[in-house]
C-alpha positions, -999 to +999 in steps of 0.1 A: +000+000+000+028+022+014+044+013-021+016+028-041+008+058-025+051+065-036+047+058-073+016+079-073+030+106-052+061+103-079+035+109-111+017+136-096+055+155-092+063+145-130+030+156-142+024+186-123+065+197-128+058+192-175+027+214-163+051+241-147+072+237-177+042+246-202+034+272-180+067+289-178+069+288-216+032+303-219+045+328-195+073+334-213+054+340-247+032+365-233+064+389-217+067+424-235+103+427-248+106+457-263+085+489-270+090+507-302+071+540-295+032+527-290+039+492-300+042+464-281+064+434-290+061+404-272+087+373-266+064+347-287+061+376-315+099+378-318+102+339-319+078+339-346+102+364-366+132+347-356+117+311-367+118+326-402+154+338-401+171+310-423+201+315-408+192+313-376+219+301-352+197+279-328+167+263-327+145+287-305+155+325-294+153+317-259+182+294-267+209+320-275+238+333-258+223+370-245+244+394-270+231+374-301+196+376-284+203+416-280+213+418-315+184+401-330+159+423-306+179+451-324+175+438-360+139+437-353+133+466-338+147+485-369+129+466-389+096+476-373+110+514-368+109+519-408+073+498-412+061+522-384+076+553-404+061+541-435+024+539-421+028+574-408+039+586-438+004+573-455+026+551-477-003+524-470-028+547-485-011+552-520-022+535-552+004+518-562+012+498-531-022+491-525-025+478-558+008+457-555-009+447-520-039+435-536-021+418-564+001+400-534-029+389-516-042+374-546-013+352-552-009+346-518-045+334-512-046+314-542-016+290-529-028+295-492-062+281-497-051+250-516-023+241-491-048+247-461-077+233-477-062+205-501-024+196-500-022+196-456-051+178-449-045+152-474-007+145-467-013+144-428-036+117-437-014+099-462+015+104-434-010+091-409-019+058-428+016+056-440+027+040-402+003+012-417+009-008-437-013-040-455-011-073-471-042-075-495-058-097-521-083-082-546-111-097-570-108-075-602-126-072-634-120-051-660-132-032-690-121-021-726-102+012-719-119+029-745-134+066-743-172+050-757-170+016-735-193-014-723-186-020-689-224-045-680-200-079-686-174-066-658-200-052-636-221-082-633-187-103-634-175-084-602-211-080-586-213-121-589-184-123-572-199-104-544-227-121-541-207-153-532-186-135-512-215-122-493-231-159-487-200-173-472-179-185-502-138-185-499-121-153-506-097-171-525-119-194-547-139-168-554-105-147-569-097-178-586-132-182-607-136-144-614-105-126-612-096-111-648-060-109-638-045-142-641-015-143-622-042-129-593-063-156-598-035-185-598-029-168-562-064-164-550-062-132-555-033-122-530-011-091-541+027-100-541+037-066-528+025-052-492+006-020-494+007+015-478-007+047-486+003+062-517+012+031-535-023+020-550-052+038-566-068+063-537-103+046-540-088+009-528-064+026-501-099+043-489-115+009-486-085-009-472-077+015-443-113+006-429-108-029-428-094-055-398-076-086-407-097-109-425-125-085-440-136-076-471-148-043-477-184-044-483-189-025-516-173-027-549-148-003-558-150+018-590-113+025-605-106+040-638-094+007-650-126-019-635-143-027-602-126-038-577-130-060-546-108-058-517-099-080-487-075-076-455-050-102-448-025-085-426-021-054-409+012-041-392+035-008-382+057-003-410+094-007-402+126+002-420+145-030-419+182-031-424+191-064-442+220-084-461+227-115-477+255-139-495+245-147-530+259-176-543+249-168-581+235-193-605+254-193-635+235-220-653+202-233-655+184-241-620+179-277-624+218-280-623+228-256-594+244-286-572+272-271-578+261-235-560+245-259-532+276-275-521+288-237-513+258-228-501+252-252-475+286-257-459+285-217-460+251-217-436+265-247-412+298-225-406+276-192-400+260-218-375+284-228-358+299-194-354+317-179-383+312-145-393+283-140-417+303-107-429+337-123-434+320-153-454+301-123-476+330-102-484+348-135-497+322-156-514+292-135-524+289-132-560+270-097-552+304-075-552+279-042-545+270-058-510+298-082-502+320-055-499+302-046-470+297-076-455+267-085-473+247-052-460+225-034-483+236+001-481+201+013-470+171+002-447+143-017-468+106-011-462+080-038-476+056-014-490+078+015-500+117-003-508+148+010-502+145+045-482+160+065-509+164+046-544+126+029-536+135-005-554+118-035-545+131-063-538+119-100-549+088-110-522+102-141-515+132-126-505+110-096-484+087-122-471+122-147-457+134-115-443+107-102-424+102-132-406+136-132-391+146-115-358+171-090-352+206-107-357+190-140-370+199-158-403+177-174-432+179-208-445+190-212-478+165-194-502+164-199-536+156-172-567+159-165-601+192-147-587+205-181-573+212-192-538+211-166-509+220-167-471+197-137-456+204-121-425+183-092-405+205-066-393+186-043-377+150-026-376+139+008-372+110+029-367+095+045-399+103+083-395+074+101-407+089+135-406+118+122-429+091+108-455+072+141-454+089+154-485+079+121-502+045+122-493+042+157-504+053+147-541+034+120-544-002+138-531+011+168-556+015+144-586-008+121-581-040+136-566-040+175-563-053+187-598-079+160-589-089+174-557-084+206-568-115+206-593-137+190-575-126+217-545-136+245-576-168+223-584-181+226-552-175+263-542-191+268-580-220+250-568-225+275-536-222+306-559-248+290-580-230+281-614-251+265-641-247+257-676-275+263-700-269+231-714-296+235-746-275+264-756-242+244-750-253+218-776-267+245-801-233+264-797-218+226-803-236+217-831-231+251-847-188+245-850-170+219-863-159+198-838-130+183-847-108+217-841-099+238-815-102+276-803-063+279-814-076+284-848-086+320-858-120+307-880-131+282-851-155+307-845-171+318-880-193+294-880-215+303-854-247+324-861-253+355-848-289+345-828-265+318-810-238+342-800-269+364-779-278+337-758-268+331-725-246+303-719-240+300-681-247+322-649-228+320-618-230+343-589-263+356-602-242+373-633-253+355-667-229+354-696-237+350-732-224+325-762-209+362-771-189+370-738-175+335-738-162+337-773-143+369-767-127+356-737-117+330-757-102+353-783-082+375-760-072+354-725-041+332-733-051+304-703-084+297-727-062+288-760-061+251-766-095+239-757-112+217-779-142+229-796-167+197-785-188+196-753-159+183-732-140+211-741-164+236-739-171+229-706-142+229-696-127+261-709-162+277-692-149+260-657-113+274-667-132+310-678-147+312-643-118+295-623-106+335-607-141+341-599-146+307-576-110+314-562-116+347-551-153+335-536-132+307-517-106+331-503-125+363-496-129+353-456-092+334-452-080+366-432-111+355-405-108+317-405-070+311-409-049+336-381-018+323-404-026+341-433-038+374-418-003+374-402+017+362-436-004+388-455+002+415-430+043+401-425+042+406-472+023+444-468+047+457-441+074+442-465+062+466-493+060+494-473+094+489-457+110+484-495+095+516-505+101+537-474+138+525-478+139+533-511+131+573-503+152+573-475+185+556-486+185+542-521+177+571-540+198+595-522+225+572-532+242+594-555+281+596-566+293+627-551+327+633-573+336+658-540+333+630-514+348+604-538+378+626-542+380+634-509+382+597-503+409+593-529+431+616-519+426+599-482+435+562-494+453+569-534+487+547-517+461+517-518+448+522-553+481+507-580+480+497-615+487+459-624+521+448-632+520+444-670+543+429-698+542+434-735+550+397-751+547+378-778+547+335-778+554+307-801+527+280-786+535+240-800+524+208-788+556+192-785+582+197-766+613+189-789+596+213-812+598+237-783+635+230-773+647+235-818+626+268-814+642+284-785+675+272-801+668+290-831+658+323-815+689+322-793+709+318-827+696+349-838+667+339-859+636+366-861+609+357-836+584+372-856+588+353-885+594+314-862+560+321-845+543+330-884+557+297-890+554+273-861+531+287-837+500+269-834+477+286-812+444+295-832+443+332-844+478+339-833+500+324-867+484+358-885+497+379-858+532+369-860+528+355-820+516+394-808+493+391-777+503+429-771+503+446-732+491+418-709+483+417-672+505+401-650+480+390-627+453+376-649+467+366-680+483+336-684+514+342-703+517+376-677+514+354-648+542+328-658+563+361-665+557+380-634+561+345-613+599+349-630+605+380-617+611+395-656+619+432-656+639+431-689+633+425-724+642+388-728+630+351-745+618+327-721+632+291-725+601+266-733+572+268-706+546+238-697+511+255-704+479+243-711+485+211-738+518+222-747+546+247-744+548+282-748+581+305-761+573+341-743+590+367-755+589+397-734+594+429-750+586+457-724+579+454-684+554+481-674+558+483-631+526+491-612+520+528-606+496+551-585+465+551-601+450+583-611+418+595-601+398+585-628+409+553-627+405+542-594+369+552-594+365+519-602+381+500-573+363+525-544+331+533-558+313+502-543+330+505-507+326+543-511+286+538-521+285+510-489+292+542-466+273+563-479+244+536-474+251+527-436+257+566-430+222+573-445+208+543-430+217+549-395+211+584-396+176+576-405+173+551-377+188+575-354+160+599-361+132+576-360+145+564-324+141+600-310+106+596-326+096+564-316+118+559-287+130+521-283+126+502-252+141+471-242+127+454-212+159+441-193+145+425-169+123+403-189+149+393-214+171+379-180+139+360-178+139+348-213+182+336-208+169+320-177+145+300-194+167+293-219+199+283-200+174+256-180+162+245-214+197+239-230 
């Protein structure tokens, strides 16, 4: 009893002391920081700013050393000292940046809604059901995959099969008398492969993620490519499984691999009785990838999803050997098309959802989000009332020819005038006419390429209202989503900010020739001309070549006419070798002569360069000098500009400080190291 009333006492100190911890942290959130004038900034505000600082140096503010904290408290409050000077200049009132406001929204919205309302929902799910994962068998019956199709046989086909399903009859026979597929059938209808989300059609993963063990799900299931009927077999948490093996390859046909089993065998009895299983791989395995590792696969395997980055699968009798092992246990021999393998289970970890978030992401994007995303449009149509006047759709129909598209200037003439005045759909109460759709056809570039039969009419009319729908579905996100009234606000006081910035620094950035000379004067001792040489080359492949050349010109011969004879560099042969004045610090003949130390006029013996070997001949050394004024504009303009900036900038800040004076609570931001220092 005593006992008990100890471990209880002990919980209620652990729970009540991650209580205190929440607390202090709530507490923590709510402390005011700083005061910028009027404003208030709290702690959780500026952790919200710092969390999108992509070079952030830890993983929460409250975690850094106090200067950096300081200096991020000061970054921000400048930052909010020039939105708060923008505003009171009435920058937020003029045209322009209320236009580019509105324009931002729009864009922001648009990709706001989906990811809220579409893309979130449906990957948290698929991340969800992806811990799962399933061994199935289906009953499946198919139809021509034809646009104009008969799909009665495969209906009452799969509808028969439920029937006996229904009144007790074997999964599995059942599979093997009306399953279409007949490699399914052979197997009653079990699928090879296990199954998570994401890895079969979304309307079977739907039915499979209700069912137990051992259930079928009641109702048939309607793919693009037949019906569908699905049972349970197994159920279990997915697990990253780190495996290996020792192939002993089969060279010939299978009937004759005695030869591979009297390695294999003896190789299994000495891993029994001890011997390494990685020594064995790395000298017998005919799989060199894996044997050099000791037969390890280089990454964990998951059943439904493969290797963790390349995704392969491997053969199911070899996933189905492995997963029946322990940690550290080895396979009997199995056999494949492969040959002979020895399998051992290495290790097993957790499936790490956060890790496979990127991968769900592509896959919902590429495989179901322009689904979802009309029938999200179809619906919000719906509440704003959209119709098609579907007699006037198939008189507009009948009226074109149909076997063209609106890309065609004449798709058009055809109709008559009485058919362009009528009204073709509504939506929102507003009514458009035959007319109105053909000149938005004519003039918006996201309408060209739509077949001209009722398919495509329809759907350039769902494509011709698509910005009305969006803006319906985002015109209260501000009210329902927090998030997006704070990124919308966070992208406003960015414009402002820019263009306040803009008046105040940028565009009284202007070269001042008196400052600039000024500076010159200050620092000329640091502004030289490059070392330069004038030279000329004979460039040859070889290097005997080379060596007769040099001989020749030490002889006496004229260098001018040797390198219009032997040099072979493209372009140069013409110019009798000239390459003129040449830098000594970026050209490459002027950097092997300046690495020499040449001062005076003389012909280099044979140098290795590029492919071959270069002759320089150097005619005059031009030292560095003091630059002149003009020419050093050049090398100080940037830095001089940079000044100019910070001196503006700060000046600025300095003044809007007086104006809004800057407050940082001291005493709170001990509180926030505190906090920190027990959390590290």
């Amino acid at each position: 009893m005593k006992f008990n009333k100890i471990i209880l006492t002990l919980a209620a100190i652990l729970i009540s002391s991650n209580l205190f911890a929440e607390m202090n942290l709530s507490k923590i959130n709510e402390l005011p920081i700083i005061s910028i004038g009027k404003e208030k900034v709290t702690y959780e505000q500026l952790e919200k700013a710092y969390q999108k600082n992509i070079s952030k140096q830890k993983e929460n503010l409250f975690l850094l050393e106090k200067d950096s904290l300081l200096d991020f408290v000061n970054l921000y409050s400048n930052y909010r000292l020039k939105v708060q000077d923008a505003l009171a200049r009435g920058l937020d009132k003029d045209s322009a940046i209320r236009a580019e406001s509105l324009q931002n929204r729009k864009i922001l919205a648009e990709s706001f809604l989906f990811e809220k309302e579409l893309s979130e929902p449906n990957i948290n799910q698929m991340a969800e059901r992806r811990k799962i994962e399933y061994k199935i068998a289906v009953i499946f019956t198919t139809f021509p995959q034809v646009p104009v199709r008969d799909t009665s046989v495969a209906f009452k086909k799969i509808n028969d099969a439920m029937a006996k399903l229904k009144a007790g009859e074997n999964f599995a026979n059942v599979a093997r008398n009306y399953c279409d597929d007949e490699n399914l059938a052979k197997k009653g209808g079990v699928v090879d492969q296990w199954i998570t989300s994401g890895k079969i059609s979304r309307e079977i993963e739907d039915a499979i993620y209700t069912l137990n063990p051992g259930e079928f799900h009641p109702s048939i299931i309607v793919t693009a490519y037949g019906y569908f009927i699905v049972k349970a077999l197994e159920r279990a948490d997915r697990m990253n499984v780190l495996a290996g093996h020792i192939l002993y390859k089969q060279y010939i046909r299978p009937e004759d691999s005695l030869n591979i089993g009297d390695l294999v065998y003896p190789a299994l009895k000495r891993i029994r009785n001890g011997e390494s299983f990685e020594e064995i791989a790395k000298k017998e395995s005919s799989d060199q990838y894996t044997g050099e590792n000791g037969g390890k696969f280089a990454e964990y395997y998951s059943r439904s999803t493969g290797f963790e980055k390349n995704k392969s699968m491997l053969e199911p009798n070899f996933v189905e050997t492995l997963f029946e092992l322990k940690d550290g246990e080895v396979s009997e021999v199995l056999t494949t098309e492969l040959g002979n393998h020895i399998i051992k289970r290495f290790d097993t970890k957790p499936v790490n959802m956060e890790e496979e978030k990127d991968d769900v992401r592509k896959i919902y994007r590429k495989q179901y989000f322009e689904h979802d995303k009309i029938k999200f449009l179809d619906k919000t149509a719906d509440e704003m009332r959209f119709s098609i006047n579907n007699l006037n759709l198939i008189e507009l129909v009948s009226s074109m020819d149909t076997t063209m598209n609106n890309i065609s200037k004449t798709w058009a003439d055809s109709i008559p005038a009485d058919v362009k005045q009528k009204n073709l759909f509504t939506i929102a109460s507003k009514s458009y006419s035959v007319n109105d759709f053909i000149s938005e056809m004519f003039t918006n570039p996201k309408l060209k390429g739509f077949a001209t039969n009722n398919q495509g009419i329809t759907n350039a009319i769902k494509k011709f209202i698509e910005p009305q729908v969006i803006e319906f579905a985002t015109h209260n996100l501000e009210n329902k989503y927090p998030d997006f009234k704070q990124l919308l606000s966070e992208f406003n006081d960015g414009i402002l900010l820019f263009k306040v910035e803009t008046m105040e620094v940028w565009d009284k950035l202007k070269f001042d020739s008196v400052a600039a000379e000024k500076y010159y004067n200050t620092n000329k001792a640091n502004f030289k001309t490059e070392p330069k040489f004038d030279v000329d080359e004979i460039y040859v492949l070889s290097d005997s070549l080379a060596q007769e050349i040099y001989k020749k010109v030490l002889n006496g011969e004229n260098f001018d006419t040797l390198a219009t004879q032997f040099t072979q560099r493209t372009g140069y042969r013409e110019k009798a070798g000239k390459w003129g004045v040449v830098s000594g610090e970026t050209n490459k003949l002027g950097k092997i002569v300046l690495a020499m130390k040449v001062e005076d006029p003389i012909v280099l013996a044979p140098q290795k360069l590029e492919n071959g070997f270069t002759i320089i001949k150097v005619n005059k050394y031009f030292p560095p000098r003091q630059k002149t004024f003009e020419e050093a504009i050049p090398d100080f303009a940037s830095r001089l500009q940079e000044q100019t900036q910070k001196k503006l900038l700060n000046e600025w800040l300095e003044n809007l400080r007086k104006k809004y004076p800057v407050k940082v609570d001291s005493k709170n931001v001990e509180k926030v190291i505190k906090f920190g220092k027990e959390k590290r």
